[in-house]
N, C-alpha and C positions, 0 to 999 in steps of 0.2 A: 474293323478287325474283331473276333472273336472274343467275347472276355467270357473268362470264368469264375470272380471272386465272390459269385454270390448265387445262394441256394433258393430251393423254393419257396420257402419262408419270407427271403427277403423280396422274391416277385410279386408273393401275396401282399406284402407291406410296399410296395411298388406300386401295387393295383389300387390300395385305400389312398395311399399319399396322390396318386396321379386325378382321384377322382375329388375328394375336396379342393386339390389346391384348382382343378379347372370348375368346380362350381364355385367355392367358398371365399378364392382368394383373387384369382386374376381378372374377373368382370368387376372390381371393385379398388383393381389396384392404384390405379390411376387418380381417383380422389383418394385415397391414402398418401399417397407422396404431396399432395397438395398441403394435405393436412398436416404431414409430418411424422407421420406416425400410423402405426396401426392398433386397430383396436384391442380393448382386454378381451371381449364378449370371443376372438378367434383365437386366442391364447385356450379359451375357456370349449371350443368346439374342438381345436386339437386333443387338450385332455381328454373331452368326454370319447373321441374315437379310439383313447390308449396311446396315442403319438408320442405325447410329452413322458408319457410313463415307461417307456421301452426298457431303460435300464434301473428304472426304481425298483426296488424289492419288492414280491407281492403283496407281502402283511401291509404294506403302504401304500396300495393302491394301482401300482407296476405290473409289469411281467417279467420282471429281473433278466433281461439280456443285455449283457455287459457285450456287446458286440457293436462297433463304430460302422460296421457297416449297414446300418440303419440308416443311422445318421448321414452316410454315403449318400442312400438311396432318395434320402426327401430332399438333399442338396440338387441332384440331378433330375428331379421331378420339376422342382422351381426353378430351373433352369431352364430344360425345354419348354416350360410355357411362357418365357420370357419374363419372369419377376423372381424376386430375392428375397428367401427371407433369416435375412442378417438378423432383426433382433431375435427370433425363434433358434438359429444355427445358432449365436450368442447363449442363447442361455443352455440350448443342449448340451453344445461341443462343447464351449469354454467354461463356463458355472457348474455345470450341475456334477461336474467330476470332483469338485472340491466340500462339496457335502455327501456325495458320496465315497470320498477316500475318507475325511476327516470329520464330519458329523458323527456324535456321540450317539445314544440311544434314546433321550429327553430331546437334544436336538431333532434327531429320525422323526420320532414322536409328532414334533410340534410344526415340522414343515414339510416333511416327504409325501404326505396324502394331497396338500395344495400343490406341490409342485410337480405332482404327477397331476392331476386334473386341470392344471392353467389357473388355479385361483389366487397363487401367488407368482408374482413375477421377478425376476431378481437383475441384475448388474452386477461388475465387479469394477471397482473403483482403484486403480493403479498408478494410474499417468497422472502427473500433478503437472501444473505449468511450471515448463524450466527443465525439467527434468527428461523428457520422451523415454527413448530406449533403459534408461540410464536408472534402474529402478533403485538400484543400492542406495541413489542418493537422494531417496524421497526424502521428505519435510513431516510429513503429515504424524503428528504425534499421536499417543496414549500412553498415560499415568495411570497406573494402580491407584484405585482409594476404595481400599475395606473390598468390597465385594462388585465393583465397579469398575472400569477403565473411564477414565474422563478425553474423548478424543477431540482434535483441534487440528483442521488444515481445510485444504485445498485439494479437489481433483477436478481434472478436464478430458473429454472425448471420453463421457460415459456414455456406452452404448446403451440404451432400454433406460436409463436411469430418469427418465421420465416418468415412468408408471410404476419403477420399480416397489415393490412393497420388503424385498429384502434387498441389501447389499453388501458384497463383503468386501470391506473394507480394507486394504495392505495400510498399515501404520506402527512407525519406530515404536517400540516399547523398550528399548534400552538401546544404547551405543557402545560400539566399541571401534576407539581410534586403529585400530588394528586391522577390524575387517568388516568394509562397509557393508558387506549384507548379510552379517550377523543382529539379532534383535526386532526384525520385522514380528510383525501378526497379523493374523488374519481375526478381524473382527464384525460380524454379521447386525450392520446397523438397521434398525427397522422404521418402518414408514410411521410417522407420527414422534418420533425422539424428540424432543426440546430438543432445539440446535443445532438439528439438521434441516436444510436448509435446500433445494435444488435451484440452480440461476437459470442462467441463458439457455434457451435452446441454440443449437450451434447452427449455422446456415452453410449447410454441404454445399459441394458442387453435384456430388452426387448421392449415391443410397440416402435418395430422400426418405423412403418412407419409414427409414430407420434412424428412431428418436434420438439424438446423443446431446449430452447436456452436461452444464458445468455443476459442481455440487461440493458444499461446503459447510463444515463442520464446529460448533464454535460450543466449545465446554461441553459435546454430547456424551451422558455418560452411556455407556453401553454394559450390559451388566457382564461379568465373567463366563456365567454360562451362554454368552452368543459368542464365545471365542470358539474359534473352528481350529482344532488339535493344539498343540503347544506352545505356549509362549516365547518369541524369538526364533519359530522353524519356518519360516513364511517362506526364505527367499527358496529353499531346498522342495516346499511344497509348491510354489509357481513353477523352478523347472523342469517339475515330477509330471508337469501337464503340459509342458510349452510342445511339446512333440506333436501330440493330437490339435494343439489351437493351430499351428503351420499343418497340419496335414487337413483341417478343416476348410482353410484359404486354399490350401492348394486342389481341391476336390473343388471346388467354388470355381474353382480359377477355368480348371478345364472344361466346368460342363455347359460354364457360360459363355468359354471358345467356342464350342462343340454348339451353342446357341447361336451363337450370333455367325455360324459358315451356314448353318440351316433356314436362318433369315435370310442373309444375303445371296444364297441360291434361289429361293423364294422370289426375291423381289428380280433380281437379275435376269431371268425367265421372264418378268412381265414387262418389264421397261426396257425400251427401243430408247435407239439415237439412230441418227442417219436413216431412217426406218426399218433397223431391224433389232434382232434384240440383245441387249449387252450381254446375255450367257453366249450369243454368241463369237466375241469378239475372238480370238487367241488368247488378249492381257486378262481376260475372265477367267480364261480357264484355266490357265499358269497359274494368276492370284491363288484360287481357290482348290487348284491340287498341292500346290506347297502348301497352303494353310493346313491343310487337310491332313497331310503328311506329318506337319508340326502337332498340330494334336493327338493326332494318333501315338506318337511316341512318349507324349506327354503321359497320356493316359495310360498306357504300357506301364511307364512311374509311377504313378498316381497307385495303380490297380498292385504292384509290388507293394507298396511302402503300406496301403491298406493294411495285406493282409501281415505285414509286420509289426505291423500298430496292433492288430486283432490278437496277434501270438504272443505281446511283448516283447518285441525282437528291435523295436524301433529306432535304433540310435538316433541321436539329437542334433548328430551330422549326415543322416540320412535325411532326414526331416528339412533340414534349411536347404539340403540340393535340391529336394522333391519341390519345395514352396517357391526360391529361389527361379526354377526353369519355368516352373508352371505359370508364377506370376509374369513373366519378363514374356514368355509365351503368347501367356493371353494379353498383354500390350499392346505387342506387335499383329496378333492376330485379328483385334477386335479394331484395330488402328485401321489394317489395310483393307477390313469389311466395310467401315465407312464409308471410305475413298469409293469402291463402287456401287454405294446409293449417291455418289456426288453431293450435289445442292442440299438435295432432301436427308440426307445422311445426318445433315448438320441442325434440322428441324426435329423437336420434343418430342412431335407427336410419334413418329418414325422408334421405334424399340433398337433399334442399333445407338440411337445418341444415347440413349440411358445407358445399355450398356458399356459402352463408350467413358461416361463419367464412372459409374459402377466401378470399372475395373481401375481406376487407377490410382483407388486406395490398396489394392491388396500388396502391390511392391513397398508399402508402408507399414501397414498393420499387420501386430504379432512378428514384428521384429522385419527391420528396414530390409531389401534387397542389399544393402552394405554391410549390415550385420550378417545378415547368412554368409556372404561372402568370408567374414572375420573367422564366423563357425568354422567353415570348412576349410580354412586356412589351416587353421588350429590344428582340425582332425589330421592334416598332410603336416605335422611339424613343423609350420613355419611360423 
């Protein structure tokens, strides 16, 4: 089907995204997920092309385009080449909006020129163990001293926090028994602090090659000036952003549907049973016109809620139905793509099992398929 939510500009940035991620990224992906991880040195080629800069200021290095549909277009590039790149989408989508809302002008200063060229990499450190969805009820402290915050805890499932050189930390700076997400802050801890700490790399089922690791904090002090905006406005600036992190997964969601019907057509064309070939069975072609159909409607959503994100129009119960359908979507779509590679379906080397694991973080992350369900409860008064 036709789409129109994106101009020339974004085709030219289409044309540079499509043409590194097939020299730069996908002949190499494959020992990346072995490894665990991707390297800094491609963090470090994306900057030098202007990628990571798209919405940085220009005195910083940028081209100042406050426009997600950027960030649309290189989701959908590493998609049709059948790889992901979660820690890069991570620090676009979901990080770099909160130094860019709440970064001072000494902050701007001292990390917008690295974080437009790939030379600094960053994470945000939210989820503690125990806690998941449930942020009000983080643990993880900071005490005022003099010109200091002294931080002390625990986080788990940090994405990039591997290599990260910045992180911003969510931690209590005051309570109140009245209303638990009153008191957070955001605090920007850096690589080398006394007492910071990174643990375990975690062992996914899937997005291998995307680093996520435990990391923990013991008396680090972090100075005042790495606090990013106000003290105690944390919880009101995470869901100033949770809009765009679900429209992030849900743009993820469909392109690596829209992925993996493009494989499985692919392969279903070449592989016979009974000797002839499974595209041409009937159950082939049913499978993959309903899938087809399913995506397409998807992206219909997806290609709305964009450009409502782009207008600031986005409500936050538009956002959990857009993520909500897309994710549950691509489940089912990437599910019954498998089934016709059969045997082989279910072997590593085959690009449908990855996506296969791939996808069934995203009904998880940036808030559970049950949480969107609560949202949108809400939004209908119940």
């Amino acid at each position: 089907m036709r789409r129109d939510i994106y101009t020339e500009d974004h085709e030219a940035f289409r044309g540079l995204a499509r043409e590194f991620i097939d020299k730069e990224i996908a002949p190499h992906y494959a020992q990346w997920e072995k490894a665990g991880q991707m390297p800094r040195e491609v963090f470090e080629k994306l900057g030098a092309l202007g990628i990571l800069g798209v919405a940085i200021p220009p005195e910083y290095g940028g081209a100042g385009l406050r426009d997600y549909r950027y960030n649309a277009v290189l989701q959908e590039e590493a998609a049709r080449a059948l790889v992901t790149l979660s820690t890069v989408r991570t620090q676009l989508d979901v990080i770099l909006p909160y130094f860019l809302e709440y970064a001072d002008e000494r902050q701007r200063e001292r990390w917008f020129p690295g974080l437009a060229g790939g030379t600094l990499l960053t994470a945000i450190a939210m989820t503690e163990p125990g806690t998941g969805s449930d942020l009000a009820g983080m643990r993880t402290s900071a005490v005022r001293d003099g010109d200091d915050y002294v931080l002390s805890g625990a986080k788990t499932f940090i994405t990039g926090g591997l290599l990260a050189d910045l992180v911003i930390v969510v931690a209590r700076t005051s309570t109140d028994p009245g209303n638990r997400r009153a008191g957070l802050t955001l605090l920007v801890v850096e690589d080398g602090m006394p007492g910071f700490e990174r643990g375990r790399v975690l062992d996914k089922m899937g997005c291998k090659v995307q680093d996520t690791v435990e990391l923990s904090f013991d008396a680090v002090r972090v100075p005042v000036a790495n606090r990013l905006g106000a003290e105690g406005e944390a919880f009101g600036y995470l869901g100033n952003n949770l809009s765009q992190e679900r429209m992030t997964v849900a743009v993820g969601s469909v392109a690596q549907a829209r992925a993996a019907i493009a494989a499985t057509i692919d392969y279903v064309k070449e592989r016979k049973a009974f000797g002839t070939p499974v595209a041409s069975f009937q159950n082939t072609k049913f499978e993959l016109a309903a899938m087809s159909a399913e995506v397409e409607a998807a992206q219909a959503m997806v290609d709305r809620a964009v450009l409502d994100l782009v207008e600031g129009e986005l409500s936050g119960a538009d956002a959990a139905r857009v993520k909500l359908f897309t994710t549950e979507t691509q489940g089912r779509v990437v599910d019954r793509c498998l089934q016709l590679f059969g045997g082989y379906g279910y072997m590593s080397e085959y690009p449908i099992a990855r996506l296969y694991t791939d996808a069934r973080v995203a009904r998880i992350y940036a808030g559970t398929s049950e949480v969107m369900k609560v949202i949108i409860a809400k939004s209908l008064g119940l």
